[in-house]
PDB file of N, CA, C and O in Angstrom:
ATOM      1  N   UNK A   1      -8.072 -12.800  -5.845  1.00  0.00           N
ATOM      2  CA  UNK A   1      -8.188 -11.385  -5.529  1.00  0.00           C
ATOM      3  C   UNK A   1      -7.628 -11.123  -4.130  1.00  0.00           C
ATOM      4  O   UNK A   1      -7.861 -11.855  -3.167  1.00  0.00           O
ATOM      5  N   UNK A   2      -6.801  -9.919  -4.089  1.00  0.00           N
ATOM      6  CA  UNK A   2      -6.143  -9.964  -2.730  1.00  0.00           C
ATOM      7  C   UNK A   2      -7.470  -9.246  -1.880  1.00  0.00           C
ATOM      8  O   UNK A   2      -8.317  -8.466  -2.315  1.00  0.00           O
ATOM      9  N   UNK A   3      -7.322  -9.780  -0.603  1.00  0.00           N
ATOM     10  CA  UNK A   3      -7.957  -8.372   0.394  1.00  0.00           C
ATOM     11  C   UNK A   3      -7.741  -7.381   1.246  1.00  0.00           C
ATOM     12  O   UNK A   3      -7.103  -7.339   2.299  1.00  0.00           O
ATOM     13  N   UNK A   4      -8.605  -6.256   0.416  1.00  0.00           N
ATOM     14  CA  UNK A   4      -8.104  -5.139   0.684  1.00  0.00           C
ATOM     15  C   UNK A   4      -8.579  -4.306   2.132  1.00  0.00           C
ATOM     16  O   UNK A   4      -9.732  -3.885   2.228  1.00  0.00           O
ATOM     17  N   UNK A   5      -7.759  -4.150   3.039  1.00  0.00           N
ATOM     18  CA  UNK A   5      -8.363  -3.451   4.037  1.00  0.00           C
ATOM     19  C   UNK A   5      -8.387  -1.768   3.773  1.00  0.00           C
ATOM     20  O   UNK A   5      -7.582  -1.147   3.078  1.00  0.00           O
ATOM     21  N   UNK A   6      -9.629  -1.169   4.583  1.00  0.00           N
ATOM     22  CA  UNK A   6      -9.972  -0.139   4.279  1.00  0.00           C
ATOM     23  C   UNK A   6      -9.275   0.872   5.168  1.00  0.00           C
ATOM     24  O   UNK A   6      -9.565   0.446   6.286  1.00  0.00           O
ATOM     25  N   UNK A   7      -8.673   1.748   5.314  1.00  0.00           N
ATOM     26  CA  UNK A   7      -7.583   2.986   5.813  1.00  0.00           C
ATOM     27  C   UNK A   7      -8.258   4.048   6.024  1.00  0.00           C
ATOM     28  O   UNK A   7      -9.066   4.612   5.286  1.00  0.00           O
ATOM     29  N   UNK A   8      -7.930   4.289   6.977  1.00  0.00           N
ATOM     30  CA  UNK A   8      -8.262   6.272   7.515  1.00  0.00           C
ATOM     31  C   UNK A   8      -7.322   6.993   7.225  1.00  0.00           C
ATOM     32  O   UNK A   8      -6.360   7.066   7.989  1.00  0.00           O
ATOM     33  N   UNK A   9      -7.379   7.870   5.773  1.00  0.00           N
ATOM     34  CA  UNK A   9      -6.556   8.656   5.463  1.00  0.00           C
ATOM     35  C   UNK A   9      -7.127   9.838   4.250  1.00  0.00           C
ATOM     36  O   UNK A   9      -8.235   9.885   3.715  1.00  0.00           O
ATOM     37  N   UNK A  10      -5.882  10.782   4.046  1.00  0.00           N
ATOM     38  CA  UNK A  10      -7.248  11.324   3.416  1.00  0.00           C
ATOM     39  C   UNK A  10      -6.575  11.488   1.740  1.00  0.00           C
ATOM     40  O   UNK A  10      -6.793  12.405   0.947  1.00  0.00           O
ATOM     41  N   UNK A  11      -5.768  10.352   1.563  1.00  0.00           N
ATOM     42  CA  UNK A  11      -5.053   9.768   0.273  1.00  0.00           C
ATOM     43  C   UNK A  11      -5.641   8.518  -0.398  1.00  0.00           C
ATOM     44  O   UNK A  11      -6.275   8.278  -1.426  1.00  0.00           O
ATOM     45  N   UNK A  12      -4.943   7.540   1.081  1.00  0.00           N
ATOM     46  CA  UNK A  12      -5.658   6.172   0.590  1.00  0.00           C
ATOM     47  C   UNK A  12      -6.282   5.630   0.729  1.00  0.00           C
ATOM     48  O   UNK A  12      -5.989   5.276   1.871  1.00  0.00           O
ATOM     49  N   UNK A  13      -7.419   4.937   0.401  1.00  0.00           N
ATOM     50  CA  UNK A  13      -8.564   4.150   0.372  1.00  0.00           C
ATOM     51  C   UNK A  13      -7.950   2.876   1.212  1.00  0.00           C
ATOM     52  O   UNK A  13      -8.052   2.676   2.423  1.00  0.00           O
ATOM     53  N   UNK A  14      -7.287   2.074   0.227  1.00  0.00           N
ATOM     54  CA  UNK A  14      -7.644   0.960   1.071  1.00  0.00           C
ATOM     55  C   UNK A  14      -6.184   0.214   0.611  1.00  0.00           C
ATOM     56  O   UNK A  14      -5.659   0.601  -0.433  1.00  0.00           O
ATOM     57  N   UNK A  15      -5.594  -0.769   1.343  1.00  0.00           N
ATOM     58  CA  UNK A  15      -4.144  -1.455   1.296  1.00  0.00           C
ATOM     59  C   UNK A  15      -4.661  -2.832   1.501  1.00  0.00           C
ATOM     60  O   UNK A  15      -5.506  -3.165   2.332  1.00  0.00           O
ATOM     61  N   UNK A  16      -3.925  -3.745   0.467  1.00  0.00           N
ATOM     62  CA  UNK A  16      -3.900  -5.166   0.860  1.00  0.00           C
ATOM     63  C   UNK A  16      -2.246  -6.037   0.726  1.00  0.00           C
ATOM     64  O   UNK A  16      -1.228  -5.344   0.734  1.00  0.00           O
ATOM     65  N   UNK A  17      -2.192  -6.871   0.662  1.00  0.00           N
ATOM     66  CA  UNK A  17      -0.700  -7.600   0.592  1.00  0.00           C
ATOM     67  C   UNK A  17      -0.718  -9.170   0.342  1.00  0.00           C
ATOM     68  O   UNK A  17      -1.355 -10.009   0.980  1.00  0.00           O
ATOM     69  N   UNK A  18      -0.084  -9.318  -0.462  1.00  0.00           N
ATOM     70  CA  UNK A  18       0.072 -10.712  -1.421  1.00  0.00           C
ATOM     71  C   UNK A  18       1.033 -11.249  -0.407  1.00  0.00           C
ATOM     72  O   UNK A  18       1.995 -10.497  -0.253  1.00  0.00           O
ATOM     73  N   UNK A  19       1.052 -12.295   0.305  1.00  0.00           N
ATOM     74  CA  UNK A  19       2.464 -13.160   0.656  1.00  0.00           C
ATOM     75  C   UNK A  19       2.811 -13.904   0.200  1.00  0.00           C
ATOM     76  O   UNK A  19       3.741 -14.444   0.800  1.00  0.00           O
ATOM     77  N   UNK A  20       2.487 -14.420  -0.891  1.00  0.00           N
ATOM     78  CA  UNK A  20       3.303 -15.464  -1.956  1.00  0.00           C
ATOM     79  C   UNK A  20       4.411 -14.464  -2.903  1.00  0.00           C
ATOM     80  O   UNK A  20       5.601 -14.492  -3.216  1.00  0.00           O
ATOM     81  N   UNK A  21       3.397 -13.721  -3.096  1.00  0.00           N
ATOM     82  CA  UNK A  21       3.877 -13.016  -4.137  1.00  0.00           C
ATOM     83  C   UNK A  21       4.829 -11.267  -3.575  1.00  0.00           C
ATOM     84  O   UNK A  21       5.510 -10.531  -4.290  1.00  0.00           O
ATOM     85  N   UNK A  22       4.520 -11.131  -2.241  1.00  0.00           N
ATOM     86  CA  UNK A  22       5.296  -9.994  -1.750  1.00  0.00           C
ATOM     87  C   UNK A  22       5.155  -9.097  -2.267  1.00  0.00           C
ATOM     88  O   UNK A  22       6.198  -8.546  -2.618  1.00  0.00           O
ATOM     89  N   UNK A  23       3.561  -8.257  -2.709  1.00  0.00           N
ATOM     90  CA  UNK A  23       3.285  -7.758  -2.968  1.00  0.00           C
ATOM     91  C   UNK A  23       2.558  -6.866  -2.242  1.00  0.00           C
ATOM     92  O   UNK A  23       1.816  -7.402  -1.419  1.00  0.00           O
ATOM     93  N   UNK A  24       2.527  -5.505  -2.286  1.00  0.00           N
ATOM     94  CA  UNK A  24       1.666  -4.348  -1.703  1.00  0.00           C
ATOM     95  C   UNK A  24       0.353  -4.444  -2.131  1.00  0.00           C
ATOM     96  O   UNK A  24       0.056  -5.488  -1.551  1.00  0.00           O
ATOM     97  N   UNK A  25      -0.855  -4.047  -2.847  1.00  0.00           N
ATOM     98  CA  UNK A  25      -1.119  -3.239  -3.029  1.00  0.00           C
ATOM     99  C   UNK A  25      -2.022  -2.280  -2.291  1.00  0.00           C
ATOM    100  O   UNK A  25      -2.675  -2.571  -1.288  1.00  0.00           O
ATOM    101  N   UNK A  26      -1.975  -0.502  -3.199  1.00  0.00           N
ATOM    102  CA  UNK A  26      -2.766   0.374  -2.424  1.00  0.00           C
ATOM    103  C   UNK A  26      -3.217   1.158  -3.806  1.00  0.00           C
ATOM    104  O   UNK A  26      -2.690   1.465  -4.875  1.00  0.00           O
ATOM    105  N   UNK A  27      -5.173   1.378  -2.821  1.00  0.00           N
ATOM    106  CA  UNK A  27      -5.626   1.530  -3.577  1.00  0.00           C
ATOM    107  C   UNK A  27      -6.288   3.568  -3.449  1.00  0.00           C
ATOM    108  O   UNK A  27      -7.109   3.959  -2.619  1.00  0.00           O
ATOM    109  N   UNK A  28      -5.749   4.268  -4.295  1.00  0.00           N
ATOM    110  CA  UNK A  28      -5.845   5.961  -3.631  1.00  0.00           C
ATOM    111  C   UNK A  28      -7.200   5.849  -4.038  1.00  0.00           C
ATOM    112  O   UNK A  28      -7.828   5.183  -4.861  1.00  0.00           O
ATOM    113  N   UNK A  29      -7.593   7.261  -2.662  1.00  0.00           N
ATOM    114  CA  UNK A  29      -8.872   7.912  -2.528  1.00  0.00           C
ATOM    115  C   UNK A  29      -9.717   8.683  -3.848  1.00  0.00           C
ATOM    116  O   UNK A  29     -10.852   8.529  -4.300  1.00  0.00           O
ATOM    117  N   UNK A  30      -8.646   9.522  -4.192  1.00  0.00           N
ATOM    118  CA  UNK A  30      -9.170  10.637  -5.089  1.00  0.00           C
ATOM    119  C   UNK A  30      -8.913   9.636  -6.323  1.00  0.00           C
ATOM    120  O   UNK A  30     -10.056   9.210  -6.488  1.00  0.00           O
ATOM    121  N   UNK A  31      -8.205   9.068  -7.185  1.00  0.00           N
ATOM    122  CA  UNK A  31      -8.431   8.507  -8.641  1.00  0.00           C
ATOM    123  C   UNK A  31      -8.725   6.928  -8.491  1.00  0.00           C
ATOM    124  O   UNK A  31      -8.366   6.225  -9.435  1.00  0.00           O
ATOM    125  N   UNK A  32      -9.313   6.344  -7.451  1.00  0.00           N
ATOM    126  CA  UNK A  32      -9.809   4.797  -7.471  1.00  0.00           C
ATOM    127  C   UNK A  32      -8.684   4.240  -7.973  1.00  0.00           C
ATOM    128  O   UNK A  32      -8.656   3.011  -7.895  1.00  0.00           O
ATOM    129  N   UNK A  33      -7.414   4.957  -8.638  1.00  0.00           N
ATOM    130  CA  UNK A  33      -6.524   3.625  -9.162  1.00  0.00           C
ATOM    131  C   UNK A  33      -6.099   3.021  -7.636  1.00  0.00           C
ATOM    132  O   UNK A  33      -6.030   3.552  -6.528  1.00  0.00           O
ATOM    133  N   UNK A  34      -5.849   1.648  -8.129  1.00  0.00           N
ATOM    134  CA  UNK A  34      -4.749   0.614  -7.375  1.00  0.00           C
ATOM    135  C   UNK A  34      -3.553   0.165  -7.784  1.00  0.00           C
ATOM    136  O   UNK A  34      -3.634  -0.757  -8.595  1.00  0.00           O
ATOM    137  N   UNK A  35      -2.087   0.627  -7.391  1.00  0.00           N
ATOM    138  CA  UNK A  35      -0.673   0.113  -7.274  1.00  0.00           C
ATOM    139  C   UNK A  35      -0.756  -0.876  -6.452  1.00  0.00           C
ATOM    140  O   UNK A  35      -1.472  -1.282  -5.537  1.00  0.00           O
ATOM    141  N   UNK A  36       0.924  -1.379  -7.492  1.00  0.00           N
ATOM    142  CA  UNK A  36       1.096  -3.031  -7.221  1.00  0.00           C
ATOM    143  C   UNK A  36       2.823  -2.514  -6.649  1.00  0.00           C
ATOM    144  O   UNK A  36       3.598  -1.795  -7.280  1.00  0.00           O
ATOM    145  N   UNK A  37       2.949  -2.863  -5.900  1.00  0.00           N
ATOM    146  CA  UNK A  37       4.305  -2.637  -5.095  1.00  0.00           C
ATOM    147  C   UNK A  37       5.123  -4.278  -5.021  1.00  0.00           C
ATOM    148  O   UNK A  37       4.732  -5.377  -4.629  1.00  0.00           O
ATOM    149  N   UNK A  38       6.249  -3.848  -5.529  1.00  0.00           N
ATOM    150  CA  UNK A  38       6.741  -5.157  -5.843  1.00  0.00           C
ATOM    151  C   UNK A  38       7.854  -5.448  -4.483  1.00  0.00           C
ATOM    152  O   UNK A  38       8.573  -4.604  -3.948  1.00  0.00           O
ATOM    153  N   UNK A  39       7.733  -6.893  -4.138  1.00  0.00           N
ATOM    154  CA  UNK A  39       9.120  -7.127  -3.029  1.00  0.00           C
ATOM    155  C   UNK A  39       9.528  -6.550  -2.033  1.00  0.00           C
ATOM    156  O   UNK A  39      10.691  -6.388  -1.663  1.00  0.00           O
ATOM    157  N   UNK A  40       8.427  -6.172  -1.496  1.00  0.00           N
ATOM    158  CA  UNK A  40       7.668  -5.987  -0.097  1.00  0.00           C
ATOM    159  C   UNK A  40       7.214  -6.747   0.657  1.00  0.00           C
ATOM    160  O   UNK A  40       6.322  -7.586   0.527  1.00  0.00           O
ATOM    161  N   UNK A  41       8.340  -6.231   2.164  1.00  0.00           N
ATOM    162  CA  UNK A  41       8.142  -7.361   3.239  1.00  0.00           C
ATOM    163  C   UNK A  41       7.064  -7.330   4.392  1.00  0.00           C
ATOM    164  O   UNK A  41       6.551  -6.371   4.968  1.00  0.00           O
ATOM    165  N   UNK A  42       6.909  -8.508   4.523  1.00  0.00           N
ATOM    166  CA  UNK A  42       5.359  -8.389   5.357  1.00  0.00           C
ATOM    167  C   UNK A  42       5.315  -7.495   6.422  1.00  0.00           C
ATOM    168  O   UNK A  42       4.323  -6.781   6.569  1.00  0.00           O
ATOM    169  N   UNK A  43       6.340  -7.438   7.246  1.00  0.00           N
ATOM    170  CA  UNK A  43       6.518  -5.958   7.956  1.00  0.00           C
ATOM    171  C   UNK A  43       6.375  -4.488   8.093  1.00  0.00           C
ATOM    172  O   UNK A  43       6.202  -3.711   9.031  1.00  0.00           O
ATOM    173  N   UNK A  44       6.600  -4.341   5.984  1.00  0.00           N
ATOM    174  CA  UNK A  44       6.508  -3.112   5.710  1.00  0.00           C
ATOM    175  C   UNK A  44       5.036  -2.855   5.778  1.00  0.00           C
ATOM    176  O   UNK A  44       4.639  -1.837   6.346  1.00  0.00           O
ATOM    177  N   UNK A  45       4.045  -3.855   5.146  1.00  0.00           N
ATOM    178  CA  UNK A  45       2.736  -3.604   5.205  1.00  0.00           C
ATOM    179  C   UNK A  45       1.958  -4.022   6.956  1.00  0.00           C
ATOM    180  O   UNK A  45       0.816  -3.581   7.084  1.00  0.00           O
ATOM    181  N   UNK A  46       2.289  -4.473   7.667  1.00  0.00           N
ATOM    182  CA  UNK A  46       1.955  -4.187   8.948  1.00  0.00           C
ATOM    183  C   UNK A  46       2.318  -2.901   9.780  1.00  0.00           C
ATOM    184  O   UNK A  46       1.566  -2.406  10.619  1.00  0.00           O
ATOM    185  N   UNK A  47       3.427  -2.473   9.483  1.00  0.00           N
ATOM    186  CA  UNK A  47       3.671  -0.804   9.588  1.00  0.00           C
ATOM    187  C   UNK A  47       3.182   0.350   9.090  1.00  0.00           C
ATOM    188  O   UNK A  47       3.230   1.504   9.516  1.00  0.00           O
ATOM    189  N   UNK A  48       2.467  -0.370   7.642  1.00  0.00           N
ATOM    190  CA  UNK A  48       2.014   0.857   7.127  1.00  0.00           C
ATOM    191  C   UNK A  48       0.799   0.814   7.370  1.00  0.00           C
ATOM    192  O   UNK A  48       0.241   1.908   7.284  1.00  0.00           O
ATOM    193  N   UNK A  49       0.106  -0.124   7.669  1.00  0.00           N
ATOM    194  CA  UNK A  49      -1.831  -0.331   7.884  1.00  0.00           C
ATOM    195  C   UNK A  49      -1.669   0.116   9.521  1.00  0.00           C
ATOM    196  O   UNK A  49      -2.622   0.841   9.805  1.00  0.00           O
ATOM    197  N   UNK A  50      -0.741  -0.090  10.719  1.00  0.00           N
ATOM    198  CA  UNK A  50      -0.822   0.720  12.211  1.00  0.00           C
ATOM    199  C   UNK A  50      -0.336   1.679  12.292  1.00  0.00           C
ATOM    200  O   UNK A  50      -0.490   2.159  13.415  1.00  0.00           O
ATOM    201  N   UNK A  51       0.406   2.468  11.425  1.00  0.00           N
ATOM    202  CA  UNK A  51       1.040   3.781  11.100  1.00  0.00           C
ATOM    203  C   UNK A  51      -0.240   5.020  11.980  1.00  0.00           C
ATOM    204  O   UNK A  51      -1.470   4.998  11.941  1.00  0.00           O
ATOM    205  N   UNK A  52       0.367   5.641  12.444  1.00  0.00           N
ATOM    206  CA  UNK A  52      -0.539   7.153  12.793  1.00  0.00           C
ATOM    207  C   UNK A  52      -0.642   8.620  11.282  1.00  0.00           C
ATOM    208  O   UNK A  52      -1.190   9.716  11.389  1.00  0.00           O
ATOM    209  N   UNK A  53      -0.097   8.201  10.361  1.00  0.00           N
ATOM    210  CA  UNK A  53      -0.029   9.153   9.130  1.00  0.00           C
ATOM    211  C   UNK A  53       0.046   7.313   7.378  1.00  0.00           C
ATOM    212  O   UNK A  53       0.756   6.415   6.926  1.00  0.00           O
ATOM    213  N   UNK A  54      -0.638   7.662   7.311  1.00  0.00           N
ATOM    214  CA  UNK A  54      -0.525   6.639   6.363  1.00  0.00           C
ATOM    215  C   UNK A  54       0.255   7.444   5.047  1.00  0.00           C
ATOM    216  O   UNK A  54       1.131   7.056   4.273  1.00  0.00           O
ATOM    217  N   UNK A  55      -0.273   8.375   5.133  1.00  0.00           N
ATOM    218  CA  UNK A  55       0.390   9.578   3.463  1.00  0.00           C
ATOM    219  C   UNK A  55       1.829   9.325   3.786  1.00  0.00           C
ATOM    220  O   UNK A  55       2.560   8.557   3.160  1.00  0.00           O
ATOM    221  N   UNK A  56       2.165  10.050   4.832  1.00  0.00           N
ATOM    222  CA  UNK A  56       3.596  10.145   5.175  1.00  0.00           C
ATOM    223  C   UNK A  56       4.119   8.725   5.385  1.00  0.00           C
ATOM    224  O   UNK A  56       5.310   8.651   5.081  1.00  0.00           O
ATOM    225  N   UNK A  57       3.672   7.752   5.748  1.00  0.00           N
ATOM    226  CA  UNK A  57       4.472   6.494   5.660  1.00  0.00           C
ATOM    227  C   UNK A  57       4.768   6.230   4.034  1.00  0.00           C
ATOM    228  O   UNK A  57       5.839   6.033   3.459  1.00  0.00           O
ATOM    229  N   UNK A  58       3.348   6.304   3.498  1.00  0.00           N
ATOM    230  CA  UNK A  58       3.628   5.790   1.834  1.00  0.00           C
ATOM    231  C   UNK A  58       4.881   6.721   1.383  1.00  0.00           C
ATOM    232  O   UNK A  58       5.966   6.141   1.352  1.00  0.00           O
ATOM    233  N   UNK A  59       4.863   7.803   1.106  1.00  0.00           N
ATOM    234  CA  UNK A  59       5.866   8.715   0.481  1.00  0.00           C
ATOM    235  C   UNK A  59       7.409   8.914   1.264  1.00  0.00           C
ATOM    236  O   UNK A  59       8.329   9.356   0.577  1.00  0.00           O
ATOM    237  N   UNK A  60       7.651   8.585   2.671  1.00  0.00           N
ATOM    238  CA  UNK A  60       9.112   8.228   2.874  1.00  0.00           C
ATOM    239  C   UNK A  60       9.554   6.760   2.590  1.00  0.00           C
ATOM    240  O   UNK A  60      10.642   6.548   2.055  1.00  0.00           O
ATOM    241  N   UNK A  61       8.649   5.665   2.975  1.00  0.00           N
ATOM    242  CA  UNK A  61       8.860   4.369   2.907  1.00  0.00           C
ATOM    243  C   UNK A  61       8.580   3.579   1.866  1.00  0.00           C
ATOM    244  O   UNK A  61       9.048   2.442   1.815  1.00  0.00           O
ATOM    245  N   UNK A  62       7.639   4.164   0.726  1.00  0.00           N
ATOM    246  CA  UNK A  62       7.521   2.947  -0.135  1.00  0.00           C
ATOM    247  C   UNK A  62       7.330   3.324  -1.528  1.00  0.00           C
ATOM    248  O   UNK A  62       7.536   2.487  -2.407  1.00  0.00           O
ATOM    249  N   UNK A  63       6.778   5.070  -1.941  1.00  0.00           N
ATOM    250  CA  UNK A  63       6.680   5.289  -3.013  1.00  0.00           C
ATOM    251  C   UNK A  63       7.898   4.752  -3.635  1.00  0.00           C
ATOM    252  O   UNK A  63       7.965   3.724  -4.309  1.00  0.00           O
ATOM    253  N   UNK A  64       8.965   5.652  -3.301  1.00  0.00           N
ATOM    254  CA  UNK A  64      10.499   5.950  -4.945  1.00  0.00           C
ATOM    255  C   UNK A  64      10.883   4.933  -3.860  1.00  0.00           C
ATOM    256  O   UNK A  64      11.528   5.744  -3.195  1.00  0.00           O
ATOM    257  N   UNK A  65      11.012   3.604  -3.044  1.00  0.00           N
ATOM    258  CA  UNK A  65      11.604   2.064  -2.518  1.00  0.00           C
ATOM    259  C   UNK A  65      11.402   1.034  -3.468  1.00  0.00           C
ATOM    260  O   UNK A  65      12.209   0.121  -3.640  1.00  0.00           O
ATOM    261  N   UNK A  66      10.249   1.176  -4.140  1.00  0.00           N
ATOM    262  CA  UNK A  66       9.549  -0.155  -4.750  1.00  0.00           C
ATOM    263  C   UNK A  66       9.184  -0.054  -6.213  1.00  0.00           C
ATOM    264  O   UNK A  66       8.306   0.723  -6.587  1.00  0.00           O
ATOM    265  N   UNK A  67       9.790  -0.760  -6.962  1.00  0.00           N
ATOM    266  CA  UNK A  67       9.147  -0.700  -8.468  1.00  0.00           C
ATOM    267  C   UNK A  67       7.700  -1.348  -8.020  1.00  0.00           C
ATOM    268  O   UNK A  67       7.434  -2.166  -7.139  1.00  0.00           O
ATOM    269  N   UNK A  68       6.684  -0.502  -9.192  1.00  0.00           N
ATOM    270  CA  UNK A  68       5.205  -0.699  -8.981  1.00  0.00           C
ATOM    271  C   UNK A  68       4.378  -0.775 -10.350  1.00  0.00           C
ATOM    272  O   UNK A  68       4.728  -0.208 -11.385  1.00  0.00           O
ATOM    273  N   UNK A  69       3.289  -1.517 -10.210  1.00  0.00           N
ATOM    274  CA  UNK A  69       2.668  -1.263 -11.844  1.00  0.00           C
ATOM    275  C   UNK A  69       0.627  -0.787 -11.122  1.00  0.00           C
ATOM    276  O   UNK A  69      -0.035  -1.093 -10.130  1.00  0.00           O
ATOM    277  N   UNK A  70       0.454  -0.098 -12.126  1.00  0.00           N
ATOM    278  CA  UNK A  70      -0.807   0.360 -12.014  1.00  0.00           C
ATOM    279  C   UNK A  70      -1.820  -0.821 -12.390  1.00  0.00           C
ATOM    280  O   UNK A  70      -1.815  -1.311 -13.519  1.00  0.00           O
ATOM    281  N   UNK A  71      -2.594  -1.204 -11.494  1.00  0.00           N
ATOM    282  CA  UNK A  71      -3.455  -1.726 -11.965  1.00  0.00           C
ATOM    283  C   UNK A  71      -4.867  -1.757 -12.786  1.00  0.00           C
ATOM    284  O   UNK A  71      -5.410  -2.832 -13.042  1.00  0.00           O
TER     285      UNK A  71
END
């Protein structure tokens, strides 16, 4: 199970990241689902967990960047 850290935002709940596997995931506020963000570099998710807008990072940087599956 990856671990998920918890976010101040008023979208997403909580973000974790696979490094074997270079994986995102994030888990939204309002429908509890969790996305799986594929081939994502460890950078992108250290930018997006110190980010000052987490919404706006997800939706320029990683939504339509990354094929994803719902978990």
């Amino acid at each position: 199970m990856i671990e998920m850290h918890y976010v101040e935002s008023s979208n997403i709940e909580a973000v974790g990241y696979d490094k074997d596997a270079r994986q995102l995931h994030v888990r939204f506020l309002k429908t509890g689902a969790t996305y799986v963000y594929d081939a994502v570099d460890e950078w992108v998710f250290d930018e997006f967990r110190q980010c000052e807008s987490r919404g706006k990072y997800f939706n320029q940087e990683i939504r339509d960047a990354y094929n994803f599956s719902r978990l």
